[in-house]
N, C-alpha and C positions, 0 to 999 in steps of 0.2 A: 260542598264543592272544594275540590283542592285547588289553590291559589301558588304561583308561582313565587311569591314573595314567602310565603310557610317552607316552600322547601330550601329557599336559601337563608333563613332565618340560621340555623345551627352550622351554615359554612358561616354566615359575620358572627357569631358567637365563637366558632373557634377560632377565627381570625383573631378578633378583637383579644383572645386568651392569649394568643401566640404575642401581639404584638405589645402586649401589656409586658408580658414579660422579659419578652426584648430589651422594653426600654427601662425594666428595672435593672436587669441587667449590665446597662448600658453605663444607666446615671446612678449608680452605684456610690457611695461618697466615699468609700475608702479603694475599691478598684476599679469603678469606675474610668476613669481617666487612662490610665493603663489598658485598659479590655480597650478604648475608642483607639486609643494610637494603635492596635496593635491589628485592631479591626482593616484603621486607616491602612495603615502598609499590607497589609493580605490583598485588601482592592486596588492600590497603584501599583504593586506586583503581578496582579493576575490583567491589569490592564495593561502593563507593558508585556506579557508573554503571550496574550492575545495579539496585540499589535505587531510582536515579533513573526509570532506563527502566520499573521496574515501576510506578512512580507513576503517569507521564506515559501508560503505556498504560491504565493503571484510570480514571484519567481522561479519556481519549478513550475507554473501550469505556463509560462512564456518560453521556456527552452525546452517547455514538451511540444509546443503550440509551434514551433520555429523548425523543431527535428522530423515534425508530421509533414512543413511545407518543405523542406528538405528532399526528403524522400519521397513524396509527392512529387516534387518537378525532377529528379534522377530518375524516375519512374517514368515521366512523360519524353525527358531527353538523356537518356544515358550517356554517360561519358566513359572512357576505357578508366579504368581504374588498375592503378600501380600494382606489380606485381605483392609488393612486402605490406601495403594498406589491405589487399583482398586475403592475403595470410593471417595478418592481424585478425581480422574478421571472422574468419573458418573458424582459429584457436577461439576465441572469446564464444563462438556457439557452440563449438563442441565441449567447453566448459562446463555449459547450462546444460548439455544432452548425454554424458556420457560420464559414467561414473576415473574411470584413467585417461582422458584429454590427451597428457604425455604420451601413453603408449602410441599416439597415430600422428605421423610426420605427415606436414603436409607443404604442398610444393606448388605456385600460380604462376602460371606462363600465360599473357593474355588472355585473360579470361577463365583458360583454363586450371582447374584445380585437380589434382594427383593426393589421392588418400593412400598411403602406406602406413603399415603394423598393424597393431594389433587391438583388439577389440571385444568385447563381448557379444555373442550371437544376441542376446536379448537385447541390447541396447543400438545396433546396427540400423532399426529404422528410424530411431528418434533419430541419432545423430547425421543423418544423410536427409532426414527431411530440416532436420534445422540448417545444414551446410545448403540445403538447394535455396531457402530464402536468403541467402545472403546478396545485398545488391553486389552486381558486375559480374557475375559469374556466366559464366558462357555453357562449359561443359562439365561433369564431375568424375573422373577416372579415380573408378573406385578400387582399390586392390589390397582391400584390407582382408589378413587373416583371421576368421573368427574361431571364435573359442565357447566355447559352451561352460566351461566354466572355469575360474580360476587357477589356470595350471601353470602360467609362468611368474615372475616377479612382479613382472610390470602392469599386470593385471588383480593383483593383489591389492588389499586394503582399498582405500578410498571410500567414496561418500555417493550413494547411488543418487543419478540424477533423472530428474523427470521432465527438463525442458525447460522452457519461458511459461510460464503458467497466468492466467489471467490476474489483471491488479489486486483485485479483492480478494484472490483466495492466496496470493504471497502471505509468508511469513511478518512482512513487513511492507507498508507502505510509501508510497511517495509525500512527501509534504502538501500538494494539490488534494489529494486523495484523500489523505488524513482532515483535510481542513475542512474539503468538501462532506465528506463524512459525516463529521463533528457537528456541522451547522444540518445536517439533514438529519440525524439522528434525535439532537436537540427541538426540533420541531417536532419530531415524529413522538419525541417524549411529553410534549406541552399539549399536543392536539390530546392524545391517548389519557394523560390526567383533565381534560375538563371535559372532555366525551364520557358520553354515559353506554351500557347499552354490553353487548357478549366481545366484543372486539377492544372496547378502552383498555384492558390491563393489558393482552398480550401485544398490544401496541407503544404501549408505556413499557413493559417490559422489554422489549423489542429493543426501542428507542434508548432503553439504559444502557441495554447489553454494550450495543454497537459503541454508544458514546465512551462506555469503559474500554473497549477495543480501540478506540483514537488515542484516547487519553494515556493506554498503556504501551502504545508501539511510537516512543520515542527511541529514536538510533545515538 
């Protein structure tokens, strides 16, 4: 009959291997002492960059946490919003949705916004659906000329855009996100090495990948 205790019999033997060697390692009599100092500052280093990252994400998930109730209660009670703040606004979306921003002047008269210049046909639905979520807007007087394709100056060159795109699939992260990540990924790696079974590796693998994708999208 096979006994629970036989199949872990060769994890404590390799343990026991690992950790013998460690500490010859360690207690070394000529660099011994050296290898422990230097062991020591890797782990008060990684324990103050931890402690840092845990700051820096609590902080960023409180001013995401504060900008949701924000817009939340402007949602429930709108307020007229400044002509030159609701411009501000258009610009900073049309940023995110349209590869020349510049080429289109834009003009807020309570509430209402006035889109003039110039644009590309292809990019004309992103950018009119990212200007309609913008809070305060009342109307959108759209009189943009479209172009099919690159024919004048100011529609030249630039960096094609595709919008506000969900957190996870940005090129980069928030600090919240990254942290939350880190620590969900880290489990997802721990559970998938002491699970047995068709599922443990690609969850261990899973679980590496992501955590290398935290670890490497520092800004």
């Amino acid at each position: 009959m096979f006994h629970k205790s036989q199949s872990l019999t060769p994890l404590w033997f390799a343990g026991g291997v690992i950790a013998g060697a460690y500490f010859m390692y360690m207690l070394d009599p000529r660099l011994g002492r050296r290898r422990r100092a230097i062991t020591r500052d890797r782990l008060f280093h990684a324990a103050r960059s931890t402690a840092n990252a845990a700051r820096i994400a609590g902080k960023d998930a409180v001013n995401r946490t504060r900008g949701v109730f924000a817009e939340s209660r402007a949602a429930l009670h709108p307020q007229p919003v400044p002509d030159d703040v609701l411009e501000a606004r258009v610009r900073s979306k049309l940023g995110r949705a349209c590869s020349h921003p510049h080429a289109v002047q834009v003009t807020a008269r309570d509430g209402c916004v006035e889109l003039r210049g110039d644009i590309l046909g292809s990019e004309l639905k992103n950018a009119l659906r990212a200007v309609e979520g913008v809070q305060g807007i009342c109307t959108i007087d759209n009189r943009l000329r479209l172009h099919n394709r690159a024919d004048i100056p100011s529609l030249q060159g630039g960096h094609h855009r595709t919008g506000e795109r969900f957190e996870l699939l940005q090129n980069h992260w928030s600090p919240a996100t990254r942290f939350g990540m880190g620590l969900a990924a880290t489990a997802m790696l721990l559970h998938g090495v002491k699970q047995r079974g068709a599922l443990a590796v690609p969850e261990s693998v899973l679980g590496a990948g992501i955590l290398a994708r935290t670890l490497a999208d520092h800004r």
